[in-house]
VOGU-3710 file (C-alpha; in Angstrom, 3 decimals, decimal comma):
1> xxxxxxxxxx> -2,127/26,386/29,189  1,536/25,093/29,292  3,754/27,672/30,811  7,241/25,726/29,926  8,506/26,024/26,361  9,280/22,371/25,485  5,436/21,736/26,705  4,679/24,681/23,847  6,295/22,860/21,824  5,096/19,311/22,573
11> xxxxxxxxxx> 1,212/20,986/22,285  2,196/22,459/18,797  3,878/18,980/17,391  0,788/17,140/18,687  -1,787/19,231/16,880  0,332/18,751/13,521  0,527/15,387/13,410  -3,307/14,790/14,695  -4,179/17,067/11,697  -1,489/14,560/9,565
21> xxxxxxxxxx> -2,844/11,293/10,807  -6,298/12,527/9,556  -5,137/13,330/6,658  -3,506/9,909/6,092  -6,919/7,919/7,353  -8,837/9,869/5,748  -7,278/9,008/2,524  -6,976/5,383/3,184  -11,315/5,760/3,986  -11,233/6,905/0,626
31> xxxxxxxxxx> -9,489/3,869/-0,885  -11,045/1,245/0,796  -14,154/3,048/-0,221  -13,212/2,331/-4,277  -12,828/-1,303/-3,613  -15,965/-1,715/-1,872  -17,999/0,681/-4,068  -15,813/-1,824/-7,294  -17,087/-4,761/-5,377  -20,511/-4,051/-5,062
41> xxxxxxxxxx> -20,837/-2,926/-9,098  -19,824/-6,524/-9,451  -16,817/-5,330/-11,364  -13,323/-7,734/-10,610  -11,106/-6,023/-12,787  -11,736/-2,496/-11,464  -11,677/-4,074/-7,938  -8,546/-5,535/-8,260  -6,552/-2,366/-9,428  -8,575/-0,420/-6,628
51> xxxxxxxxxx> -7,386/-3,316/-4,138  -3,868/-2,743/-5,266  -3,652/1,150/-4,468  -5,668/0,548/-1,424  -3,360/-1,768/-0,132  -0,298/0,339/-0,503  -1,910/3,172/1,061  -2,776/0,959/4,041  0,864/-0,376/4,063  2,376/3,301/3,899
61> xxxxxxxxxx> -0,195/4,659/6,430  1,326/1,776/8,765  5,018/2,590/7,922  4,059/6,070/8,882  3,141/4,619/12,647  -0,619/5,774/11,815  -1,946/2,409/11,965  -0,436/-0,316/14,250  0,890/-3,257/12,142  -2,365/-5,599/13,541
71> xxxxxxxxxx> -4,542/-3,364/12,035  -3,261/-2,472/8,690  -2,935/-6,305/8,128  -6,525/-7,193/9,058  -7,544/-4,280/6,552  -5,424/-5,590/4,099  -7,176/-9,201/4,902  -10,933/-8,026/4,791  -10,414/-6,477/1,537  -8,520/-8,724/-0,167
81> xxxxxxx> -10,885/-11,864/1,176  -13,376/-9,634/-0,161  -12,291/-9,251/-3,996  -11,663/-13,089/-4,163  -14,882/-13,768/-2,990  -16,325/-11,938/-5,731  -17,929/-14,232/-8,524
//
């Protein structure tokens, strides 16, 4: 256990933004999870809204330094390659 108060302090920051980068992953699982459950009912319209959320939550979970800038554009790529694929 930390004995000097900015290390305290550094523990306590650490644990609140793990629990906030969680929360911000878990919610762009969530999204990605629409398009792909959209895509697999065969339905383009639906899929296409769903894409656009999904890709803003990507992009704000990246402007938020929760996802490095490599991988919110490959996420961004899969899914979109994805919906234009669909027939």
């Amino acid at each position: 256990m930390a004995n000097i108060k900015s290390a305290k302090k550094r523990i306590l920051v650490s644990e609140v933004r793990t629990e906030r980068n969680k929360a911000i992953r878990s919610k762009v699982k969530t999204y990605v999870k629409k398009v792909q459950a959209a895509i697999e009912a065969g339905d383009k319209a639906v899929a296409e809204a769903a894409l656009r959320d999904a890709i803003s939550e990507i992009e704000k979970a990246q402007s938020k330094g929760v996802y490095h800038a490599n991988t919110a554009s490959r996420k961004v790529s899969r899914l979109s390659k994805a919906v234009a694929q669909m027939n």
